[in-house]
mmCIF file as Biopython writes it, N, C-alpha, C and O atoms, coordinates in Angstrom:
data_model
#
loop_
_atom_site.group_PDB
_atom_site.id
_atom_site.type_symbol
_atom_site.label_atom_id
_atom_site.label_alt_id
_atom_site.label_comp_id
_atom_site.label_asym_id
_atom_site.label_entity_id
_atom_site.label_seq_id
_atom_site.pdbx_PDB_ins_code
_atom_site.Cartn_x
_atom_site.Cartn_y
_atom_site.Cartn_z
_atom_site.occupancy
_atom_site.B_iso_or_equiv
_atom_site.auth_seq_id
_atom_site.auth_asym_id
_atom_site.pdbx_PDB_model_num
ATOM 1   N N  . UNK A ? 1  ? -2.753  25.199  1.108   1.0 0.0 1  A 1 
ATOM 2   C CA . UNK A ? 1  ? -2.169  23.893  1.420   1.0 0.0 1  A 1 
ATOM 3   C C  . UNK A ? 1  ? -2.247  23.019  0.177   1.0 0.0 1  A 1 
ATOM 4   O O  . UNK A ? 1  ? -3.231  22.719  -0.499  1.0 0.0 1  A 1 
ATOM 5   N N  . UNK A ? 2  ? -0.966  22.685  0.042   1.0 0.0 2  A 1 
ATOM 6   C CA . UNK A ? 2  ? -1.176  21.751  -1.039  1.0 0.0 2  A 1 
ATOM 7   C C  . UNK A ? 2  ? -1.961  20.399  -0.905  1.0 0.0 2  A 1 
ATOM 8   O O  . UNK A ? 2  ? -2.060  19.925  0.227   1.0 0.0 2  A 1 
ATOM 9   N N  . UNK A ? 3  ? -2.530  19.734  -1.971  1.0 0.0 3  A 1 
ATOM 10  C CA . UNK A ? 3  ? -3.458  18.408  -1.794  1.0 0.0 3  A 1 
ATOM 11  C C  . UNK A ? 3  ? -2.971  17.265  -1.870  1.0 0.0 3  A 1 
ATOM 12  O O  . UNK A ? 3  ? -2.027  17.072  -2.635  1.0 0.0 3  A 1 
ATOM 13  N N  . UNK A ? 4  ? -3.396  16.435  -1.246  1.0 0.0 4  A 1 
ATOM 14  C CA . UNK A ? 4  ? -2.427  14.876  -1.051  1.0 0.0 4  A 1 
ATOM 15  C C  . UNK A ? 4  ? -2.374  14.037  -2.656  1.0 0.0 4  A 1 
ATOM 16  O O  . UNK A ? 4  ? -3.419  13.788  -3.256  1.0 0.0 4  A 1 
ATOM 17  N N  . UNK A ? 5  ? -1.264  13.735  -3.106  1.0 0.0 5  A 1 
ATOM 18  C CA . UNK A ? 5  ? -1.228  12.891  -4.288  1.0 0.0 5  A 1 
ATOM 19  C C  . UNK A ? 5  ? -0.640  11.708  -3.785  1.0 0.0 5  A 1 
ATOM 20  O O  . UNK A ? 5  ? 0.411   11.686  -3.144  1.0 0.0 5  A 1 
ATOM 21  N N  . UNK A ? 6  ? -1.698  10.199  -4.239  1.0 0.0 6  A 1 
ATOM 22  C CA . UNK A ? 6  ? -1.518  9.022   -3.836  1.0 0.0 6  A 1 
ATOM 23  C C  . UNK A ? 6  ? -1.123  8.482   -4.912  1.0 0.0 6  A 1 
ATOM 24  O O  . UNK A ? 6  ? -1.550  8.746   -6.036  1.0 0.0 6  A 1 
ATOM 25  N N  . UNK A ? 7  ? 0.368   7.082   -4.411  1.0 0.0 7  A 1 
ATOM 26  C CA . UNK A ? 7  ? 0.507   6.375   -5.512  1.0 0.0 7  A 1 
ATOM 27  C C  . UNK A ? 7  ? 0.424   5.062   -4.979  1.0 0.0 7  A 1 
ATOM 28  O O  . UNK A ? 7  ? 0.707   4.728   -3.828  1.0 0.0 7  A 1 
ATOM 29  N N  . UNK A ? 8  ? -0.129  4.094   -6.227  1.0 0.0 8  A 1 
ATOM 30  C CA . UNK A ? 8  ? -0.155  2.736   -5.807  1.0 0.0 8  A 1 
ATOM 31  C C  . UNK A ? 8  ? 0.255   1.715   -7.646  1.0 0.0 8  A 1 
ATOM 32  O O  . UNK A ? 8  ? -0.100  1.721   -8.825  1.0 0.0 8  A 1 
ATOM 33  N N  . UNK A ? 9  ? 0.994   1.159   -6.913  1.0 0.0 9  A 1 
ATOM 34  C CA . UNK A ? 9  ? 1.376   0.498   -8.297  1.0 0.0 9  A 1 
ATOM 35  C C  . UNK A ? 9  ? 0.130   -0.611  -8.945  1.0 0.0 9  A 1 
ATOM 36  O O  . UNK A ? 9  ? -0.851  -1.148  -8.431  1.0 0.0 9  A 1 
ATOM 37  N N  . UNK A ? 10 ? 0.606   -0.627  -10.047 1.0 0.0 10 A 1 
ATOM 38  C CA . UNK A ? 10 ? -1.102  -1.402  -10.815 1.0 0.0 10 A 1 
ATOM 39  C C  . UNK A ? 10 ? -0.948  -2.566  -10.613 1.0 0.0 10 A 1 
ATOM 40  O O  . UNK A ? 10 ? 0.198   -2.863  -10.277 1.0 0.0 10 A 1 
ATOM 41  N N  . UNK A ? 11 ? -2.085  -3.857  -10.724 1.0 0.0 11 A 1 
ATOM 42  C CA . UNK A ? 11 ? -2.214  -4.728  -10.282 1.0 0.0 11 A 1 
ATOM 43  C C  . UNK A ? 11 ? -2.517  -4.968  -8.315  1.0 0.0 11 A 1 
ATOM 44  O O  . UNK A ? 11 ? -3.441  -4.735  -7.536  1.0 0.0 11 A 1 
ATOM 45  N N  . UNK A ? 12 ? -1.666  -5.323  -8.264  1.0 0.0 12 A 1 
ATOM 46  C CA . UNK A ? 12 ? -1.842  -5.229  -6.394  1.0 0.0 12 A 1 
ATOM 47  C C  . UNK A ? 12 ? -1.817  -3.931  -5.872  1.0 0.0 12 A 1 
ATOM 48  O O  . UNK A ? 12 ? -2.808  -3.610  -5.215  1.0 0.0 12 A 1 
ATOM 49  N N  . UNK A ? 13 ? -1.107  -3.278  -5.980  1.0 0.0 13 A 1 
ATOM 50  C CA . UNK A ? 13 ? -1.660  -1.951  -5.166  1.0 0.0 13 A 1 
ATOM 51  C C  . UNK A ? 13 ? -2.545  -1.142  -5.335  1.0 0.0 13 A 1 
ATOM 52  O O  . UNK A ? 13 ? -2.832  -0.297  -4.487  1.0 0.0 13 A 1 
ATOM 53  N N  . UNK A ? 14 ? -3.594  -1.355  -7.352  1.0 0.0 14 A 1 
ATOM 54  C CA . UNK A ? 14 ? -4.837  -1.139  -7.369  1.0 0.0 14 A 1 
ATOM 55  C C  . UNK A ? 14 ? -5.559  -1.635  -6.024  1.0 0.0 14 A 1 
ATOM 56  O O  . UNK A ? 14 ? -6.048  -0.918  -5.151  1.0 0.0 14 A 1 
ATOM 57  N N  . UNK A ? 15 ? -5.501  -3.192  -6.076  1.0 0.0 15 A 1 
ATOM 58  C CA . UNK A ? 15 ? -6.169  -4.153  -5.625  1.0 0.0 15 A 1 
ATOM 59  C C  . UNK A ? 15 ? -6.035  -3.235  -3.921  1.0 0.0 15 A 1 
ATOM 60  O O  . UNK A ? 15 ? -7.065  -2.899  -3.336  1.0 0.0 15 A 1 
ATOM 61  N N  . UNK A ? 16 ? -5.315  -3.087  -3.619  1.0 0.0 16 A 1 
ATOM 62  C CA . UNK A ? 16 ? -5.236  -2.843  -2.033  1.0 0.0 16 A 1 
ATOM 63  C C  . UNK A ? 16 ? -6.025  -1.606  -1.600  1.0 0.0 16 A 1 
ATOM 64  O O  . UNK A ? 16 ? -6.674  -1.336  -0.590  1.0 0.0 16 A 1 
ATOM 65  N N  . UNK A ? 17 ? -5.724  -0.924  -2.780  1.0 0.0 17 A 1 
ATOM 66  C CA . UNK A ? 17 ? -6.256  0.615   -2.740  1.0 0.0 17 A 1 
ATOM 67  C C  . UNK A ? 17 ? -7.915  0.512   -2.586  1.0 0.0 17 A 1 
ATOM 68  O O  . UNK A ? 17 ? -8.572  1.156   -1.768  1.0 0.0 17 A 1 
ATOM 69  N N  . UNK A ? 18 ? -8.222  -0.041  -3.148  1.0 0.0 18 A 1 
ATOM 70  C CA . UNK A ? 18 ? -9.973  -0.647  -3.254  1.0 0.0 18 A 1 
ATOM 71  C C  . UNK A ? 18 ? -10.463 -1.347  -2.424  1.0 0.0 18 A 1 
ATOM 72  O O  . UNK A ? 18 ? -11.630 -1.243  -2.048  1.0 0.0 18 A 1 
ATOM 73  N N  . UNK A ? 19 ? -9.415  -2.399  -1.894  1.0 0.0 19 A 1 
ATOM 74  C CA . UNK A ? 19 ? -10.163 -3.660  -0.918  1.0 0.0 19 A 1 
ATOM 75  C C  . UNK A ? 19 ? -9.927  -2.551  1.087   1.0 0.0 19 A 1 
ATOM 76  O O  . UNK A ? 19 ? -10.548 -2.404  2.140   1.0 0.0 19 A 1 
ATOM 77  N N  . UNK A ? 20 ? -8.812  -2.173  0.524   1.0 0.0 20 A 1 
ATOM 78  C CA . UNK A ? 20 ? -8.164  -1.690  1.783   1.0 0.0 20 A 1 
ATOM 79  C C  . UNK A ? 20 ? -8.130  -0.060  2.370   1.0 0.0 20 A 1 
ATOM 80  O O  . UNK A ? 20 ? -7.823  0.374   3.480   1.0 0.0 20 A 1 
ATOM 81  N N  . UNK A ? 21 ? -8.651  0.740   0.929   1.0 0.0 21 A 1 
ATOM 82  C CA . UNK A ? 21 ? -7.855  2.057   1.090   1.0 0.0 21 A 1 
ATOM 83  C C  . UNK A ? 21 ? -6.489  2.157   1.503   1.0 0.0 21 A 1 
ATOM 84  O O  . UNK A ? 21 ? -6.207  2.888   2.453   1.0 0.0 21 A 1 
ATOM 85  N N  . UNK A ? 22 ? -5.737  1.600   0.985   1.0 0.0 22 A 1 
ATOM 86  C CA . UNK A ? 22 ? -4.314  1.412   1.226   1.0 0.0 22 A 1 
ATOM 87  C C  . UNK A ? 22 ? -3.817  1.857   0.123   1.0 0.0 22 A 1 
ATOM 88  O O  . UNK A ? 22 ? -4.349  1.785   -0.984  1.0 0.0 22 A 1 
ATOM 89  N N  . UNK A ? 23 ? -2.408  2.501   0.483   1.0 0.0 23 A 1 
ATOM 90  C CA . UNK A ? 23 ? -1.516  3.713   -0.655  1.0 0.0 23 A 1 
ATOM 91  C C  . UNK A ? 23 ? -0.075  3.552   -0.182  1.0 0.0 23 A 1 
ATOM 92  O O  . UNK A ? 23 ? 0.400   3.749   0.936   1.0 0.0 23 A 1 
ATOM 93  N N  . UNK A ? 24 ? 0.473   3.164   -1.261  1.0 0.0 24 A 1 
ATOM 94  C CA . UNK A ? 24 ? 1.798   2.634   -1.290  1.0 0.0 24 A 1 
ATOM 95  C C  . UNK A ? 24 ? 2.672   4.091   -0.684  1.0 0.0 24 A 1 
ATOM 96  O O  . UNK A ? 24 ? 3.381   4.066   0.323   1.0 0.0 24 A 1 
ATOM 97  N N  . UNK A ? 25 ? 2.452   5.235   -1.481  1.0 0.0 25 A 1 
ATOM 98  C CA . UNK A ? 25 ? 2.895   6.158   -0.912  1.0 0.0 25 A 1 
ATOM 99  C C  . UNK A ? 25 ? 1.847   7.525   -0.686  1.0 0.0 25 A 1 
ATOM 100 O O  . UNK A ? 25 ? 0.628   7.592   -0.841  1.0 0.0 25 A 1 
ATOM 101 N N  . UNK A ? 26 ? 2.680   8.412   -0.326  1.0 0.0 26 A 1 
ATOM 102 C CA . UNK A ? 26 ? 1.579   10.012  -0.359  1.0 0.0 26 A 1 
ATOM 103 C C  . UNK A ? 26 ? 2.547   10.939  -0.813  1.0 0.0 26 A 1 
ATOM 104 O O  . UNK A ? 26 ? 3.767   10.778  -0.820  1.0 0.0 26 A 1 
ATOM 105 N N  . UNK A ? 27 ? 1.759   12.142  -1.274  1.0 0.0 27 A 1 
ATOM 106 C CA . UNK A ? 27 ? 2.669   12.772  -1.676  1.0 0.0 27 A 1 
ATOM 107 C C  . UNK A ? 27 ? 2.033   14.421  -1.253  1.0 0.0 27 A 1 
ATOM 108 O O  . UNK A ? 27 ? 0.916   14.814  -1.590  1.0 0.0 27 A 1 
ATOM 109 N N  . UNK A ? 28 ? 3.079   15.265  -0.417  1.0 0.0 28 A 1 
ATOM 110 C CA . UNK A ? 28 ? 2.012   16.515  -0.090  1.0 0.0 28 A 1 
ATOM 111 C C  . UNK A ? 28 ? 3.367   17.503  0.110   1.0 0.0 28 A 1 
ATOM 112 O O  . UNK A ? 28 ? 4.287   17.517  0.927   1.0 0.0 28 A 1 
ATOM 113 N N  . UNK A ? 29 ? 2.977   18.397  -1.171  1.0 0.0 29 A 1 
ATOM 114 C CA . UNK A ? 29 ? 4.191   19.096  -1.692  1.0 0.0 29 A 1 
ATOM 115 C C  . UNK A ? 29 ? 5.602   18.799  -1.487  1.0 0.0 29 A 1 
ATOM 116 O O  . UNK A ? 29 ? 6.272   18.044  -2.191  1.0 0.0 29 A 1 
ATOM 117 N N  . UNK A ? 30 ? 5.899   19.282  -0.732  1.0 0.0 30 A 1 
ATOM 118 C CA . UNK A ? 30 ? 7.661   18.211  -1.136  1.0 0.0 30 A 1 
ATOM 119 C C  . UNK A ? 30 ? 8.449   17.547  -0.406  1.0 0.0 30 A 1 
ATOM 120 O O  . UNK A ? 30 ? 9.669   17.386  -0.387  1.0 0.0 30 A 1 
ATOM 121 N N  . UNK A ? 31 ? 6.708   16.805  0.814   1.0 0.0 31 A 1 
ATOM 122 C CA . UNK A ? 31 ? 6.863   16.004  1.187   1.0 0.0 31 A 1 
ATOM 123 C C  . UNK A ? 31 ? 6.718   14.025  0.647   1.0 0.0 31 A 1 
ATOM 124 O O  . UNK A ? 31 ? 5.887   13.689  -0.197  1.0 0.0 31 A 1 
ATOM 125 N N  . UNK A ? 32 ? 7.344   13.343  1.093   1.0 0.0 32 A 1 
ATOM 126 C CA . UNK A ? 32 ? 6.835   12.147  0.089   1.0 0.0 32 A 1 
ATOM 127 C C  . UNK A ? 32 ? 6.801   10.716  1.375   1.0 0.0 32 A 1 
ATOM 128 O O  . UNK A ? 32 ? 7.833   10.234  1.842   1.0 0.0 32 A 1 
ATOM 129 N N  . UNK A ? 33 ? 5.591   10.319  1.694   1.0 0.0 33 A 1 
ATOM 130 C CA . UNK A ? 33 ? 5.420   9.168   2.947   1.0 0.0 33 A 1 
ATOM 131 C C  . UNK A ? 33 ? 5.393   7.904   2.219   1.0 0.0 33 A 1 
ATOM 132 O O  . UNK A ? 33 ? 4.571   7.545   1.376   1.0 0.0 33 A 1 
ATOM 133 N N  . UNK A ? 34 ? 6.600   7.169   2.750   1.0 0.0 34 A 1 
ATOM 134 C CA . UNK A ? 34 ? 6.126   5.953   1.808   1.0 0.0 34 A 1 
ATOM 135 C C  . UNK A ? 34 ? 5.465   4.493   3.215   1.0 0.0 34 A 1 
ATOM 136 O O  . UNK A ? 34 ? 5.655   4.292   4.414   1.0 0.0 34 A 1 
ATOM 137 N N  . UNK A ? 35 ? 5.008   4.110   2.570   1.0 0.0 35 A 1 
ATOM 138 C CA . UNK A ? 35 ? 4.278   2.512   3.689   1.0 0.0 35 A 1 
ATOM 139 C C  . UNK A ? 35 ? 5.260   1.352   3.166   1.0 0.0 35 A 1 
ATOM 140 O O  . UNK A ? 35 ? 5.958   1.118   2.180   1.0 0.0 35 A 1 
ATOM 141 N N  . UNK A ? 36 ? 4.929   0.785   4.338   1.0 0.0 36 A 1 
ATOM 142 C CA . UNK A ? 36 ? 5.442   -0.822  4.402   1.0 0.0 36 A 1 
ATOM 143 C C  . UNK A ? 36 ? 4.810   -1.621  3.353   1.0 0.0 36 A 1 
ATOM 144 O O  . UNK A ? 36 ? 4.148   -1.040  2.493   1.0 0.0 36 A 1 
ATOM 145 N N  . UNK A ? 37 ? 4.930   -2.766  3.334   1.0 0.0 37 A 1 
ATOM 146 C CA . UNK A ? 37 ? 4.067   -3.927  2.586   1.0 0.0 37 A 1 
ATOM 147 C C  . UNK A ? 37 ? 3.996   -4.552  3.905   1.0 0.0 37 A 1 
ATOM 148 O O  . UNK A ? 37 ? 4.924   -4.486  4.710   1.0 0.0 37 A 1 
ATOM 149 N N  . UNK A ? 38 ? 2.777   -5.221  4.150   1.0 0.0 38 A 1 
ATOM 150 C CA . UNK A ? 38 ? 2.647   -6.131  5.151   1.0 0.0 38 A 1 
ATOM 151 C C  . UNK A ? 38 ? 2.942   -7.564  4.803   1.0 0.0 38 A 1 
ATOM 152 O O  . UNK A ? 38 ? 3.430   -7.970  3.749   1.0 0.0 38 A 1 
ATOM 153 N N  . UNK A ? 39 ? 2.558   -8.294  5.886   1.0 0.0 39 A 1 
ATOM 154 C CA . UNK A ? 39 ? 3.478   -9.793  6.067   1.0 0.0 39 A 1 
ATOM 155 C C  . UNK A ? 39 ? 2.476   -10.875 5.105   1.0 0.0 39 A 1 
ATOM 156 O O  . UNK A ? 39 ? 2.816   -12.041 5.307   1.0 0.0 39 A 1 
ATOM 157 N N  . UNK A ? 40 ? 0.924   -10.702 3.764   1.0 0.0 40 A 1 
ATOM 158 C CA . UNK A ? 40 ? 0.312   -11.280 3.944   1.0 0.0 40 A 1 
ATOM 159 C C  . UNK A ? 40 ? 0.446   -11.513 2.238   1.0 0.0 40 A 1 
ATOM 160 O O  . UNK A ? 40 ? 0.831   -10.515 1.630   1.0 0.0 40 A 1 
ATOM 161 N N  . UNK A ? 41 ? 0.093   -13.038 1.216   1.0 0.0 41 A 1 
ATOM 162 C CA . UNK A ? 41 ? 0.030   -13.136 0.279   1.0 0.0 41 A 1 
ATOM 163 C C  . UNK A ? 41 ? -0.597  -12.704 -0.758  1.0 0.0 41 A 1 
ATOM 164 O O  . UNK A ? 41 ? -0.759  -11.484 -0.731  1.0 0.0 41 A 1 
ATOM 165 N N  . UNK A ? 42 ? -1.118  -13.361 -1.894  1.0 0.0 42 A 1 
ATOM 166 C CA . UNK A ? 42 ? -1.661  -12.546 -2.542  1.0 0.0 42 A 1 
ATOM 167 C C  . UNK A ? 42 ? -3.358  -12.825 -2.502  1.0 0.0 42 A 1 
ATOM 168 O O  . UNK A ? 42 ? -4.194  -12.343 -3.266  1.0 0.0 42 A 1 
ATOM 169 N N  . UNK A ? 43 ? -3.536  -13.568 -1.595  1.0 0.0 43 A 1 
ATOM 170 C CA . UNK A ? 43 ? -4.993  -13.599 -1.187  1.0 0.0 43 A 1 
ATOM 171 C C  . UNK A ? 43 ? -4.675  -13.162 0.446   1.0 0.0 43 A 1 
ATOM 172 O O  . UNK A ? 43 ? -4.736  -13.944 1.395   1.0 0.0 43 A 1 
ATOM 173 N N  . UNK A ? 44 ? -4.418  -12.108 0.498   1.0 0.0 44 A 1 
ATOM 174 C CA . UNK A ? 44 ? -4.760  -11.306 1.468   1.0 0.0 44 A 1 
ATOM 175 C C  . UNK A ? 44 ? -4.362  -12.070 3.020   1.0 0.0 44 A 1 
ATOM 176 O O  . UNK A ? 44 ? -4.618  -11.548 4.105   1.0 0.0 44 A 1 
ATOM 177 N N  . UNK A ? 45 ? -3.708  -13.363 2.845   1.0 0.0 45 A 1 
ATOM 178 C CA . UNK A ? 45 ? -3.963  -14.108 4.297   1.0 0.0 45 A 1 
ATOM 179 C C  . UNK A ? 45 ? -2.277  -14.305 4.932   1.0 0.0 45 A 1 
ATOM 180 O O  . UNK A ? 45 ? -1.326  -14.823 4.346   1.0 0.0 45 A 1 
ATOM 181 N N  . UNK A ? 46 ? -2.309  -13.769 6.158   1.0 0.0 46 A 1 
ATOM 182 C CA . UNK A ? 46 ? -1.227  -13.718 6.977   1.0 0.0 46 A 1 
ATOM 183 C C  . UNK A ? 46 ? -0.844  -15.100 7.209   1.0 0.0 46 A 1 
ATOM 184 O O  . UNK A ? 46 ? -1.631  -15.983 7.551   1.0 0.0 46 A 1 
ATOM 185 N N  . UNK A ? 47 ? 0.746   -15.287 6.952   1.0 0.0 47 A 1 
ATOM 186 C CA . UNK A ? 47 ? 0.966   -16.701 7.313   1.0 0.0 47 A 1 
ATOM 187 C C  . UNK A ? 47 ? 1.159   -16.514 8.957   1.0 0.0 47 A 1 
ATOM 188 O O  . UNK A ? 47 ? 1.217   -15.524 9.686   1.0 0.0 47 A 1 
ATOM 189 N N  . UNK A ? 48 ? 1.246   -18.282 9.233   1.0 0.0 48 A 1 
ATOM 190 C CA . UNK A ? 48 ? 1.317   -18.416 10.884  1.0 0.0 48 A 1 
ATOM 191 C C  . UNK A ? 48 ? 3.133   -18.643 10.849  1.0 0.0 48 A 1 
ATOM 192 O O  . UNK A ? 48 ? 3.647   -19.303 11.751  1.0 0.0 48 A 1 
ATOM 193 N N  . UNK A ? 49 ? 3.592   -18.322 10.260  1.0 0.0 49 A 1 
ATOM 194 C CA . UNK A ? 49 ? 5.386   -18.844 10.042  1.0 0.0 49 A 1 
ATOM 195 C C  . UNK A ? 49 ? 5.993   -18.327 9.250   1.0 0.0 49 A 1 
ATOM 196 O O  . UNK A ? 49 ? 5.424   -17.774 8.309   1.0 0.0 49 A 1 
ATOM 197 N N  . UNK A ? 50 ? 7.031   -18.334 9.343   1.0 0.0 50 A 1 
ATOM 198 C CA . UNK A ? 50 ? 8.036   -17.366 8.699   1.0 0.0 50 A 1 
ATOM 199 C C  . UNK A ? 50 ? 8.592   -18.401 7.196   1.0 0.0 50 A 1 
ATOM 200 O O  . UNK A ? 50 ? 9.252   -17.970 6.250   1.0 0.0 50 A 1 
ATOM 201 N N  . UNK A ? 51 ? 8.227   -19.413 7.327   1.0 0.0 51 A 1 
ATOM 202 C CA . UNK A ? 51 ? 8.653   -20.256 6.141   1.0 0.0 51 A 1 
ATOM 203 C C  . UNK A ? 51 ? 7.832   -20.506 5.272   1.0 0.0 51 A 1 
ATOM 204 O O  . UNK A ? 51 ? 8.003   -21.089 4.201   1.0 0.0 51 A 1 
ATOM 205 N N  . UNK A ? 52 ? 6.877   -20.051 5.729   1.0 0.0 52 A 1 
ATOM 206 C CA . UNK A ? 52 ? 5.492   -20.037 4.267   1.0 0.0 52 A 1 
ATOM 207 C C  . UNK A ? 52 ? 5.660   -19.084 3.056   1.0 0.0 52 A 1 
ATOM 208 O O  . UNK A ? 52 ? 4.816   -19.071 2.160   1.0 0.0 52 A 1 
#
């Protein structure tokens, strides 16, 4: 079985990868999973509104 290769772009998706274990994508042979970005800034905090 091939082994999972994770990518996360530098700066914030370091940051997520560390605070969160969070991985922008996966990669497991020639398959490729990519994730969402969630709804929250760059200090981590979910707005209450869509206009923030």
């Amino acid at each position: 079985m091939n082994q999972p290769e994770f990518f996360v772009t530098s700066g914030y998706g370091e940051r997520m990868l560390n605070e969160l274990h969070d991985s922008q994508a996966v990669k497991i042979g020639d398959r490729v999973e990519t994730s969402v970005q969630g709804g929250w800034n760059d200090n981590l905090q979910i707005s209450e509104s869509l206009d923030s």
